[in-house]
C-alpha positions as CSV (number, residue, x, y, z in Angstrom):
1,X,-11.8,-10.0,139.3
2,X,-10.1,-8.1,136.5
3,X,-11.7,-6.6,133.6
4,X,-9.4,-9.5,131.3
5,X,-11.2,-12.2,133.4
6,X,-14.6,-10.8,133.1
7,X,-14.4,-10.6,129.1
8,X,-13.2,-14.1,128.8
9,X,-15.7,-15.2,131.1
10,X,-18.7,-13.5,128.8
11,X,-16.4,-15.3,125.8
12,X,-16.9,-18.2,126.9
13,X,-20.2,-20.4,126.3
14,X,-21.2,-22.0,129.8
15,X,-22.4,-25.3,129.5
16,X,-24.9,-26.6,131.2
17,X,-24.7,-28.4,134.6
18,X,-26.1,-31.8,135.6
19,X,-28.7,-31.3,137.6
20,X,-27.1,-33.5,140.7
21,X,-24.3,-31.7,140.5
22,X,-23.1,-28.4,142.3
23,X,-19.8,-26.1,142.4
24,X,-17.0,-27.4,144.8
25,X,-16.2,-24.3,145.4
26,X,-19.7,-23.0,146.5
27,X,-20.2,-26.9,148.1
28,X,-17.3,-26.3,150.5
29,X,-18.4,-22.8,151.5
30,X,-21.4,-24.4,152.9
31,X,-19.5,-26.8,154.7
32,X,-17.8,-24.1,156.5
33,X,-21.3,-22.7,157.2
34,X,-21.9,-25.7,159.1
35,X,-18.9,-25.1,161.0
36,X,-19.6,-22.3,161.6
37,X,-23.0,-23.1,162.8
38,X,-21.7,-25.2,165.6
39,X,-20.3,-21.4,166.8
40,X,-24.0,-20.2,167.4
41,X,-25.1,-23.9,169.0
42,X,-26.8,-23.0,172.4
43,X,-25.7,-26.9,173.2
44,X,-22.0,-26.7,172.7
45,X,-19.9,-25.2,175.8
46,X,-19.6,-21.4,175.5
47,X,-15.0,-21.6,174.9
48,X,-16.3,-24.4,172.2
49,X,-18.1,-22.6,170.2
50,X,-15.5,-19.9,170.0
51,X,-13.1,-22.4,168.7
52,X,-15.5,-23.4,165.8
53,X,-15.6,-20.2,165.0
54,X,-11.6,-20.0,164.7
55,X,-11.8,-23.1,162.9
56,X,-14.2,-21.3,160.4
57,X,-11.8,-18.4,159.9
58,X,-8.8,-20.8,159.7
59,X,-10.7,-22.4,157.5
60,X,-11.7,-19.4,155.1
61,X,-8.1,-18.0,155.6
62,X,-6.8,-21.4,153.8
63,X,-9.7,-21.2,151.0
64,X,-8.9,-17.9,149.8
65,X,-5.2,-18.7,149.7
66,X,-5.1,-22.1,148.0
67,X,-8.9,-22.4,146.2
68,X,-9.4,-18.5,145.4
69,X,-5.7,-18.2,144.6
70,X,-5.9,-21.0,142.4
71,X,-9.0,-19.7,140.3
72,X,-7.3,-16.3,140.5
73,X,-4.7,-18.0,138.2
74,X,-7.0,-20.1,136.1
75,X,-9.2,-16.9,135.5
76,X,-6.6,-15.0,133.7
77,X,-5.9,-17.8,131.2
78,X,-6.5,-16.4,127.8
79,X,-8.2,-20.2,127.1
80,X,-11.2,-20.4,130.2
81,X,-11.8,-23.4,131.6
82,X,-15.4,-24.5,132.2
83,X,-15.8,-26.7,135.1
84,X,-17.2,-29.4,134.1
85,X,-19.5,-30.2,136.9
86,X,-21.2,-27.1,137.3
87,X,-20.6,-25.6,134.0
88,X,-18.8,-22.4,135.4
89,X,-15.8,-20.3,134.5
90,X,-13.2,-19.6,136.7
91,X,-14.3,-16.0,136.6
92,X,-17.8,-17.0,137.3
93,X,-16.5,-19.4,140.1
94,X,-14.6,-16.3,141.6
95,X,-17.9,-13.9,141.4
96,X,-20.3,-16.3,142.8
97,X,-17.6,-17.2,145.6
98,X,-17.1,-13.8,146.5
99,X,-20.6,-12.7,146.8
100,X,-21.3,-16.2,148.7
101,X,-18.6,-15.0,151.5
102,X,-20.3,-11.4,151.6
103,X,-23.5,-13.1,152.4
104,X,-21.4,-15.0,155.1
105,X,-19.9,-12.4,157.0
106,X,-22.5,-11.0,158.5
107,X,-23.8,-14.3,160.1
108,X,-19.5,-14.5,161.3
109,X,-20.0,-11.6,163.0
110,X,-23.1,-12.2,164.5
111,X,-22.1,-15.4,165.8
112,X,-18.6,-14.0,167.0
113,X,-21.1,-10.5,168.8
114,X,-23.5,-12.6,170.2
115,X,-20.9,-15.2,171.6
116,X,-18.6,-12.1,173.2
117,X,-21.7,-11.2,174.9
118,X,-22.5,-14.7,176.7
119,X,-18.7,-14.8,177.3
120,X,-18.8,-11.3,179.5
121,X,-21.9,-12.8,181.1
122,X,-19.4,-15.7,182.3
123,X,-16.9,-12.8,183.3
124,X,-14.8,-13.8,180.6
125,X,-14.1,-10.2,179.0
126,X,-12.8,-9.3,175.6
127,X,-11.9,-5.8,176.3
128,X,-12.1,-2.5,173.9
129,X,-10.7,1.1,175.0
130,X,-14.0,2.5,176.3
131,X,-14.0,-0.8,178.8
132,X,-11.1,0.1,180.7
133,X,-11.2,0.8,184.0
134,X,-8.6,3.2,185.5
135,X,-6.8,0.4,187.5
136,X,-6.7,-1.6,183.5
137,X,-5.6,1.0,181.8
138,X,-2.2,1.6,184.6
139,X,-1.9,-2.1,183.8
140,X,-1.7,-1.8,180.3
141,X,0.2,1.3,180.3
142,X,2.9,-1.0,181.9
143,X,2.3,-3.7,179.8
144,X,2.9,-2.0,176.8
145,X,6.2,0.2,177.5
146,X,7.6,-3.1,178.6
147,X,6.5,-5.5,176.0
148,X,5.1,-4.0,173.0
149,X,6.0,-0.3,172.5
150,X,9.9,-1.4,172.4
151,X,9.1,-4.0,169.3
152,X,6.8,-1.6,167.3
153,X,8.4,-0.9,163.7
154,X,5.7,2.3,162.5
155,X,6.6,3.5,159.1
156,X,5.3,6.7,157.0
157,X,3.6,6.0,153.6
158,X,3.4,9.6,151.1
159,X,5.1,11.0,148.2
160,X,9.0,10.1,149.7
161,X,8.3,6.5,151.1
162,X,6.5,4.3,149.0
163,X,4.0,1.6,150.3
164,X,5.0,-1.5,151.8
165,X,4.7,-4.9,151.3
166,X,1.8,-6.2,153.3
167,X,2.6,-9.9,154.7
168,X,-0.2,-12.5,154.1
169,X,-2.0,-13.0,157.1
170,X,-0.1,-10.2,159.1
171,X,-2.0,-8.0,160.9
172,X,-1.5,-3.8,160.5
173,X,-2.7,-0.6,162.0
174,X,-3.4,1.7,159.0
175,X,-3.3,5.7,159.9
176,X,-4.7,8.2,158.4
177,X,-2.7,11.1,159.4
178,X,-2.2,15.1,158.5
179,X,0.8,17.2,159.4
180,X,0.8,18.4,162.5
181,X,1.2,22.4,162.8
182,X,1.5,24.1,165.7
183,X,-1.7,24.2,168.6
184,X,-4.2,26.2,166.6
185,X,-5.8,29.0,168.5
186,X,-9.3,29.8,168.6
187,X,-11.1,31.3,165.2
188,X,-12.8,34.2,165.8
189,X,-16.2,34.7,164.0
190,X,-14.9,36.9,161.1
191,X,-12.2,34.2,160.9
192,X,-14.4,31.0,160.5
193,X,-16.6,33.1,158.2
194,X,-13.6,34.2,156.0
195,X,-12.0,30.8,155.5
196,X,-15.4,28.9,154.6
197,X,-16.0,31.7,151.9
198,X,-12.0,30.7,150.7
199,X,-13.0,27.0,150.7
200,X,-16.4,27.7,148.5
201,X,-14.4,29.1,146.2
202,X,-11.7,26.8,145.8
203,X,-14.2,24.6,145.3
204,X,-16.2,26.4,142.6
205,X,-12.8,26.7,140.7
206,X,-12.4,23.0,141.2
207,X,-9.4,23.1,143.3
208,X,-8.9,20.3,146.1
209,X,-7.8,20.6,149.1
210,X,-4.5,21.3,149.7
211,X,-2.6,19.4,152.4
212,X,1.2,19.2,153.5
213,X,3.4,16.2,153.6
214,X,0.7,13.8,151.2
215,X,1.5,11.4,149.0
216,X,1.3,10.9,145.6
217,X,-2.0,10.1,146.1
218,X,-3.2,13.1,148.4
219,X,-2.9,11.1,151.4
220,X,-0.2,10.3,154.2
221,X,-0.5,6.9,156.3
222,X,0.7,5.5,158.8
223,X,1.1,1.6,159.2
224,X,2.4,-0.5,162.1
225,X,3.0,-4.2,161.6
226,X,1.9,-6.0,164.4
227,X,5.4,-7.5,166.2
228,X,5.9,-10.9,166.5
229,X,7.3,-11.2,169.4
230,X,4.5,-9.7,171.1
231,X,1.6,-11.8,173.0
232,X,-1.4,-11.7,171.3
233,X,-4.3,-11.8,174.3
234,X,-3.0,-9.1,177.4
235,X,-4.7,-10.2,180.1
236,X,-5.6,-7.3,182.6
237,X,-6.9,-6.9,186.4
238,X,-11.0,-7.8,186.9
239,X,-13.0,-9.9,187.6
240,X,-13.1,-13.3,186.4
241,X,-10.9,-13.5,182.7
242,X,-10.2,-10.0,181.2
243,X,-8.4,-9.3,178.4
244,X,-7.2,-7.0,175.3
245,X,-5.6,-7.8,172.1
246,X,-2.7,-6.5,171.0
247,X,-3.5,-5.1,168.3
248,X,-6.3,-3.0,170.2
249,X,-4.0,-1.7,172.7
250,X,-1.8,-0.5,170.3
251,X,-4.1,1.7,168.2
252,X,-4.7,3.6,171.6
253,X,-1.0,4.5,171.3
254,X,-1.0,5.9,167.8
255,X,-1.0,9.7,168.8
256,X,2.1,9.3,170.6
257,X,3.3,7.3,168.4
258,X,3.0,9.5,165.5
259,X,2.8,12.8,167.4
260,X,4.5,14.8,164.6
261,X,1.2,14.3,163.3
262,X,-2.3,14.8,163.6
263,X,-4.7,11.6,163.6
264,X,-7.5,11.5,161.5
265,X,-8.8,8.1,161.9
266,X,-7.2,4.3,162.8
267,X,-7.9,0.8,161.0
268,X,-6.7,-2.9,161.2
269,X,-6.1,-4.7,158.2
270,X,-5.2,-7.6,157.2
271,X,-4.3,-9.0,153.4
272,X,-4.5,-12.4,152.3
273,X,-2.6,-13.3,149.4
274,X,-2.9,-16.1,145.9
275,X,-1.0,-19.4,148.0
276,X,-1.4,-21.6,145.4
277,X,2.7,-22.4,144.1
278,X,3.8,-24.2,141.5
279,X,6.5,-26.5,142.7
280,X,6.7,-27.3,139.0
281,X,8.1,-24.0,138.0
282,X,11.8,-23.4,137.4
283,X,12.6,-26.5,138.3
284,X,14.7,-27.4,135.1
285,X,17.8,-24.9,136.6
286,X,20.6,-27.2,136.1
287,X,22.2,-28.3,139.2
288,X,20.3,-27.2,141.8
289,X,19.1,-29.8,144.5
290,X,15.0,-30.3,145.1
291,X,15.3,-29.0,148.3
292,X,16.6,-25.6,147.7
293,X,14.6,-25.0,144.9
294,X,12.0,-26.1,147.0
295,X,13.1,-23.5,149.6
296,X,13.5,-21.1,146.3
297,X,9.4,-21.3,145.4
298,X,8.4,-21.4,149.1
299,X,10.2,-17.4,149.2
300,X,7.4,-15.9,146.4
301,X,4.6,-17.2,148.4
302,X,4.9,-14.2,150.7
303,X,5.2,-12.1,146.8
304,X,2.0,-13.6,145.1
305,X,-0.9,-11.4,144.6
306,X,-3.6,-10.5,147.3
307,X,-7.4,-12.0,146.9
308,X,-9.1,-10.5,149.6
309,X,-8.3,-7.6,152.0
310,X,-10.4,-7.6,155.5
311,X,-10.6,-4.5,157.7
312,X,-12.4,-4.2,161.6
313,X,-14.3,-0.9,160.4
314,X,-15.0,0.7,156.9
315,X,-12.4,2.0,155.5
316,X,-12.7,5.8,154.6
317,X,-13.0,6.6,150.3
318,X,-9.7,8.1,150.4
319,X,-7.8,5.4,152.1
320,X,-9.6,2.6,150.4
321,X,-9.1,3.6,147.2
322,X,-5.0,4.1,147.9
323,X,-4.8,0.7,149.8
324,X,-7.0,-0.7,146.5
325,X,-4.5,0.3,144.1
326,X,-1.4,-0.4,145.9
327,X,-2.6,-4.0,146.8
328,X,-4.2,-4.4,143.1
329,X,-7.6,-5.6,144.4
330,X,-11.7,-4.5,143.9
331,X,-14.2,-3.4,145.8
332,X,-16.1,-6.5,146.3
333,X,-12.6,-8.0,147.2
334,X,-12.8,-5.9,150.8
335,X,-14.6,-7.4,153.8
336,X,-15.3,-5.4,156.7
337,X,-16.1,-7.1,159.9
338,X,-15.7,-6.8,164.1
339,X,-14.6,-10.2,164.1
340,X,-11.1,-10.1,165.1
341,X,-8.7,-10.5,162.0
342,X,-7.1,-13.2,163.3
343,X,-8.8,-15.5,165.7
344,X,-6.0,-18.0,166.8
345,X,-5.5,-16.9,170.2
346,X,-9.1,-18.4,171.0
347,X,-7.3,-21.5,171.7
348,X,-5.1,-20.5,174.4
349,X,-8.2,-18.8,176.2
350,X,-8.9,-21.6,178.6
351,X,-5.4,-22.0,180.0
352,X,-5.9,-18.5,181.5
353,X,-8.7,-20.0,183.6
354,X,-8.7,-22.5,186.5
355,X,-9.2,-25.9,185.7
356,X,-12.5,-26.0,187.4
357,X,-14.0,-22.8,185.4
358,X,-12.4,-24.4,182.3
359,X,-14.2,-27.2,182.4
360,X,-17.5,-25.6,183.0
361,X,-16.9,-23.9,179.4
362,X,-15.3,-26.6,177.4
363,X,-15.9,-30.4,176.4
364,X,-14.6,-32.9,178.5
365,X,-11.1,-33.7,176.8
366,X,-10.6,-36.7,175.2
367,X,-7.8,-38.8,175.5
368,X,-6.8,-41.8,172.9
369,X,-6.1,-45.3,174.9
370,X,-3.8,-47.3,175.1
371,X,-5.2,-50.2,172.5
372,X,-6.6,-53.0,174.0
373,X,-5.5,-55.4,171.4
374,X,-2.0,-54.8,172.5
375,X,-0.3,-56.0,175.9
376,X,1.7,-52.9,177.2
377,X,4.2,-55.0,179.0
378,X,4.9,-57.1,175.9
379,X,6.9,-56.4,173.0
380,X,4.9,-54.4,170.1
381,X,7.0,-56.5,167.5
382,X,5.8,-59.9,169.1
383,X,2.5,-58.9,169.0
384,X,2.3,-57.6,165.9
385,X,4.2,-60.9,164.4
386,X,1.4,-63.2,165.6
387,X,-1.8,-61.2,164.5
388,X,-2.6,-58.2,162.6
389,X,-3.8,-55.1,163.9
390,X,-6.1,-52.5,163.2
391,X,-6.1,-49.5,164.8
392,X,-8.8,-46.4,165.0
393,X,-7.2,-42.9,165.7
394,X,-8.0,-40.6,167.6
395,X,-9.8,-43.7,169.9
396,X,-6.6,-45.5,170.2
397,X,-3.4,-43.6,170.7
398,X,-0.6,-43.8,168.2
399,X,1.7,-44.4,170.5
400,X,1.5,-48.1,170.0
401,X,3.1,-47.6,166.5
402,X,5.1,-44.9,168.0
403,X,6.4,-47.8,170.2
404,X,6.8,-50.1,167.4
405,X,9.3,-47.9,165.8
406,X,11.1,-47.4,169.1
407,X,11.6,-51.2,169.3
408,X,12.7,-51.5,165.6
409,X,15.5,-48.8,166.1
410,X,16.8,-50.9,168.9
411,X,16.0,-54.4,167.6
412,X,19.5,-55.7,166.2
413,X,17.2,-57.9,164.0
414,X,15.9,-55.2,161.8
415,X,17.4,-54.6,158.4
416,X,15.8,-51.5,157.0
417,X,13.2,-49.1,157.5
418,X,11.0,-47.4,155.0
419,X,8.7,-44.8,155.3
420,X,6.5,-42.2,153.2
421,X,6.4,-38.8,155.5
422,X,3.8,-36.2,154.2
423,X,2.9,-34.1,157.5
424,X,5.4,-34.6,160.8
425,X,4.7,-32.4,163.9
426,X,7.3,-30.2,165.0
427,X,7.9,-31.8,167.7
428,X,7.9,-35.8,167.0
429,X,8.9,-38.8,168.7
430,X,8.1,-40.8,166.0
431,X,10.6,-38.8,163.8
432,X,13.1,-39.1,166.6
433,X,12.8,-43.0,166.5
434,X,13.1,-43.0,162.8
435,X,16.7,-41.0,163.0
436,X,17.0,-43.2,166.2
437,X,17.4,-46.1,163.9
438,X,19.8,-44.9,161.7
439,X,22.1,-43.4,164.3
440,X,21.9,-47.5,165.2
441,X,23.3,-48.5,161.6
442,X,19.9,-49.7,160.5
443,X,19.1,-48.9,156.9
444,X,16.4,-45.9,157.0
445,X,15.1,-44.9,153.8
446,X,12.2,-41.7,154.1
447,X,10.3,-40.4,151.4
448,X,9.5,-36.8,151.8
449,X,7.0,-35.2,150.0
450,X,8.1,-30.9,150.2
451,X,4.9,-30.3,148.6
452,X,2.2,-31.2,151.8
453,X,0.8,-27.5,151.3
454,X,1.9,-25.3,154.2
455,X,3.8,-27.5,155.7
456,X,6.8,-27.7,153.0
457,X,9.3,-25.4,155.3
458,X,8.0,-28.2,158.5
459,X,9.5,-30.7,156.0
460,X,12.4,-29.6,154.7
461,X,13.6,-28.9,157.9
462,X,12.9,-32.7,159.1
463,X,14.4,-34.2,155.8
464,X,17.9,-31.9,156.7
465,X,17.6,-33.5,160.2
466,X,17.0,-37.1,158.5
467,X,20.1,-36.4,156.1
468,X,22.5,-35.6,158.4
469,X,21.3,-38.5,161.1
470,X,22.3,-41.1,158.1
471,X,19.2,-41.7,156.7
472,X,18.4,-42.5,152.5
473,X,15.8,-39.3,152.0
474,X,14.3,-39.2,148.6
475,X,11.1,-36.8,147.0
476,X,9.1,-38.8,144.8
477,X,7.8,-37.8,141.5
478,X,8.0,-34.5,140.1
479,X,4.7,-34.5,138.6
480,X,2.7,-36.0,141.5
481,X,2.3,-35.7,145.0
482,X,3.0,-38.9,147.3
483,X,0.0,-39.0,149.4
484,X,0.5,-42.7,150.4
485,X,1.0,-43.2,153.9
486,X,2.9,-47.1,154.1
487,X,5.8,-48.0,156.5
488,X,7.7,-51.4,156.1
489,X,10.5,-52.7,159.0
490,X,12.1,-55.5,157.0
491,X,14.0,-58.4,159.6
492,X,16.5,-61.0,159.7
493,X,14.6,-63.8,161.1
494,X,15.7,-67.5,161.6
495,X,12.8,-68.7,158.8
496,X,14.0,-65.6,156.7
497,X,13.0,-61.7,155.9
498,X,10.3,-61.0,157.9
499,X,8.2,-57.6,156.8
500,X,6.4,-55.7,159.2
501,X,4.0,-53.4,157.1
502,X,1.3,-50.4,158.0
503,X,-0.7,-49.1,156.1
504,X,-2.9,-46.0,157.1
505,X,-5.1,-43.5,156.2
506,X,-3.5,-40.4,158.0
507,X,-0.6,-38.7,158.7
508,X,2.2,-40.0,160.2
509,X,1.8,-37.2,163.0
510,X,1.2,-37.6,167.0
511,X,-0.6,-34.4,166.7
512,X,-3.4,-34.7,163.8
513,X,-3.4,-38.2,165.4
514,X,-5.3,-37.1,168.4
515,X,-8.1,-35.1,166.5
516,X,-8.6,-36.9,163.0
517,X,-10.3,-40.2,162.3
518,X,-7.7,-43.0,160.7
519,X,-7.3,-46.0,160.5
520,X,-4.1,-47.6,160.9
521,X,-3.4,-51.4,159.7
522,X,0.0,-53.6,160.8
523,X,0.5,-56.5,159.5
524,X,3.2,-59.3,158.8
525,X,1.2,-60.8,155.4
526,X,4.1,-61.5,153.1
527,X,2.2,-60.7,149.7
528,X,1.9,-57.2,151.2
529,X,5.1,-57.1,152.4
530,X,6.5,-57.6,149.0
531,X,3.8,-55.1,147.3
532,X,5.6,-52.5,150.5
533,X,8.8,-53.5,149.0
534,X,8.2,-52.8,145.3
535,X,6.3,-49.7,145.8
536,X,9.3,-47.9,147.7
537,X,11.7,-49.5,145.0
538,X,9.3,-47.6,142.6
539,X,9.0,-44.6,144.5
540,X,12.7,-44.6,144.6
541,X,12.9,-44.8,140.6
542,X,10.0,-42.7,140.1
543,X,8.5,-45.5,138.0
544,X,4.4,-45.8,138.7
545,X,4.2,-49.4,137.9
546,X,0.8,-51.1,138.5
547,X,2.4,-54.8,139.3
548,X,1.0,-55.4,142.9
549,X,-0.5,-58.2,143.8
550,X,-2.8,-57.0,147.3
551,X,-2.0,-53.0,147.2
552,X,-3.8,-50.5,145.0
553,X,-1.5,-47.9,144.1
554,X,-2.5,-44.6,142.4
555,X,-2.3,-43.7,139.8
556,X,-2.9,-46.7,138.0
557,X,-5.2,-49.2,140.1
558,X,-6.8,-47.0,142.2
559,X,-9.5,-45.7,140.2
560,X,-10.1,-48.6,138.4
561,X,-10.3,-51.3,140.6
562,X,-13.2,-49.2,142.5
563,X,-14.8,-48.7,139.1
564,X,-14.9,-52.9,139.3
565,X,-15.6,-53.5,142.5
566,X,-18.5,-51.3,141.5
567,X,-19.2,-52.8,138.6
568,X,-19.2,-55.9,140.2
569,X,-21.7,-55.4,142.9
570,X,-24.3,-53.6,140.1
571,X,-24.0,-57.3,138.9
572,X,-25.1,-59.0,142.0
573,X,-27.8,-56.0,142.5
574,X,-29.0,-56.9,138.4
575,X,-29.2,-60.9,139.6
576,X,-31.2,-60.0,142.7
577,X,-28.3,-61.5,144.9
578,X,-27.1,-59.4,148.2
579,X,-24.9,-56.8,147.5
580,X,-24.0,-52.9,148.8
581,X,-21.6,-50.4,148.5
582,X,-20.1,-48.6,151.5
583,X,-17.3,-45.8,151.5
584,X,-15.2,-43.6,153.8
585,X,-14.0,-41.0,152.3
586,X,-12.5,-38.1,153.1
């Protein structure tokens, strides 16, 4: 936190916090505890608990970019703004958060330590250079002149090549390094005795060391981006499942990398950087459409300002204190860990093992079926037409509504389709049956919102695709994200237009479908068919009309017909008649 923050923050008076009440920030920080927790559970299979602990980074990696990132901002307001739940400052949330995580880390790295061990015990072998055998290290000398060494991009960082931009998220082998002179021979006596009586005295006149080829700062690095193209995991000859990460095997290289030069000492690092955009700003340029300025904003994300920098070992005084200024961060704003920086590849782990030893380390998957409301050999539209459905993801499969689509595309009764898309996998056949539809001259009308965080470049991409397949793509509101997830398939019928609505609770995404709990609703009710109607008429117009008759729509109705529902079963509790309150939320 900067020393601007901290003085507003001791401006500011804190008020005092109900007593029920705690910091999200801190609240959510526990949660991931819990997460984490299910890492060091003795009753979850061994490959398991190594995912929860990705998740658990994955997690933290989002937190500091989005929550951190946004308090960053908020803390170097001029006005602070007390939270009014817990009574803190943004730059009191950002001290307690970050001395929170530093009480956190150690526990991350036990659980990660003590989990490596059990793993090797199950001969499945994270490997470091001292745990090479001679027949490993042949195999990874091959491995990496073929498959890493030819992508490596090393640069020099002193007084003629300034210090680079560090990607968030990327992963870097930092060098320490000093020129390289020629072999030095062998100090005699009088020789070792003469240049330690030169360095006393150097140092009694206060005179530092004097070093070729340094920076501005007194120091030369060496950093090497890890490659992209480049497999994370190398799996090696042994035993059973044993492996090295790249980035490992690559700071075993860095002599001959930078053999003009002598190495003092090797690092991995790994930034994380302020997330949180505005989609908001700029956004009054004349004549510029919302989808390249949202490609515009998306570009700075990779520019915003680091929050946190996380390195395998300590990092000497000399090089921290470069890397701190160059980066603009604190001490308490460093985390040093074992752990891995990046734990993603844990989840391709078991597909390097035989089905049988998988499933020895791993939960027995689960697969969402087929719903047994639905007849498979029956159309989805009939069925749907004669009762309404309620589906429960991940137990029942999406593909039912997936189907339903299919059959719309193709169904020369259907008029239009409508559709509010917040989070599409990369790879969807429900997307595919949307553009499906209007390749088939039906009338497809998809709301995109380029704001779902992280996954605007995923959506832009999708609403191009949409665009150019004939489909009506609008954004929404400027001032407000479109969370709603409602799709209507209006018909020609022989009594009239026939709606076809669902409503749901998650993502219209075959992915997140199989791991998230939903709930997805179809029906044909005509009331809510015409609310479906006038709610993408409104979207369309940007107008946030309350005049539904069945749907509550935010961010008028929402809030305040729960407040009366509420308020009307504290009534029934005051006249002693039955009455309870039940809520799912997320």
């Amino acid at each position: 936190m900067n020393q601007q923050a901290s003085k507003d923050a001791n401006e500011t008076t804190t008020t005092s916090k109900p007593p029920y009440m705690q910091n999200r920030e801190l609240s959510w920080l526990d949660f991931n505890k819990r997460v984490l927790d299910q890492g060091a559970d003795p009753t979850v299979p061994l490959l398991e608990r190594l995912n929860f602990i990705s998740i658990f980074w994955s997690n933290l990696q989002e937190f500091f970019m989005v929550r951190v990132g946004s308090l960053t901002d908020l803390a170097l307001l001029k006005k602070s703004i007390v939270d009014p739940k817990s009574g803190m400052t943004p730059a009191e949330q950002l001290d307690a958060v970050y001395a929170r995580c530093h009480e956190l880390y150690p526990y991350y790295e036990e659980t990660f330590e003590n989990l490596r061990g059990l793993l090797a015990q199950e001969n499945i072998c994270q490997l470091r250079k001292d745990d090479l055998t001679d027949e490993q290290l042949v195999a990874l000398d091959d491995y990496m002149a073929d498959n890493v060494l030819p992508f490596l991009s090393p640069q020099i960082v002193n007084a003629r090549h300034p210090f680079p931009h560090l990607e968030n998220g990327g992963l870097y082998i930092v060098v320490r390094l000093d020129e390289q002179a020629a072999p030095k021979q062998k100090k005699t006596k009088e020789e070792k005795a003469r240049a330690k009586a030169e360095k006393a005295e150097r140092a009694e006149k206060g005179e530092g060391k004097q070093s070729k080829n340094l920076g501005a700062e007194g120091v030369t690095l060496g950093i090497i981006p890890l490659p992209r193209q480049t497999n994370r995991v190398i799996q090696l000859p042994g035993e059973g499942l044993s492996y090295m990460l790249v980035e490992h095997a690559i700071e075993m290289w860095v002599p001959e990398i930078f053999s003009m030069y002598t190495v003092k000492h090797t690092n991995i690092v790994c930034v994380t950087r302020n997330a949180d955009l505005d989609a908001t700003e700029g956004a009054e340029e004349q004549g510029e459409d919302y989808r390249e300025h949202m490609k515009r904003i998306l570009k700075k994300r990779s520019r915003l300002a680091p929050v946190r920098l996380e390195s395998e070992r300590p990092l000497s005084r000399t090089v921290k204190q470069l890397l701190l200024d160059k980066l603009g961060l604190a001490e308490h704003q460093i985390f040093v860990t074992k752990v891995p920086l990046n734990m993603g590849y844990t989840w391709g782990l078991g597909s390097r093992l035989a089905p049988e030893r998988r499933a020895t380390l791993t939960q027995k998957p689960f697969a969402p079926q087929w719903p047994a409301c639905l007849d498979r050999n029956r159309s989805i539209i009939e069925q749907v037409s004669e009762r309404e459905v309620l589906l429960s993801y991940p137990y029942q499969s999406m593909d039912a509504f997936v189907r339903l689509l299919h059959e719309a595309a193709n169904d020369p009764a259907v008029i239009s389709i409508k559709i509010t898309l917040y989070r599409l996998a990369s790879q969807s056949h429900l997307a595919e049956a949307l553009i499906a539809a209007a390749e088939n001259g039906k009338e497809v009308t998809a709301l995109f919102e380029l704001r779902a965080r992280f996954d605007e470049s995923n959506n832009i991409e999708w609403s191009q695709r949409f665009e150019q397949a004939g489909c009506h793509v609008i954004y929404g509101f400027r001032n407000f994200k479109v969370h709603s997830k409602i799709c209507t398939i209006t018909r020609q019928t022989e009594d009239g237009l026939q709606h076809i609505t669902q409503l749901g609770t998650g993502n219209y995404n075959e992915k997140t479908a199989k791991l998230y709990t939903d709930f997805s609703f179809i029906t044909t009710d005509a009331r809510i068919g015409a609310d479906a109607a006038d709610f993408f008429r409104n979207m369309a117009l940007e107008n946030t009309s309350d005049d539904y008759s069945i749907l509550w729509v935010a961010p008028l109705m929402i809030k305040q017909n729960i407040m009366r529902k509420i308020d009307e079963q504290i009534a029934l509790a005051k006249a002693g008649k039955p009455c309870g309150l039940f809520f799912k939320t997320n």
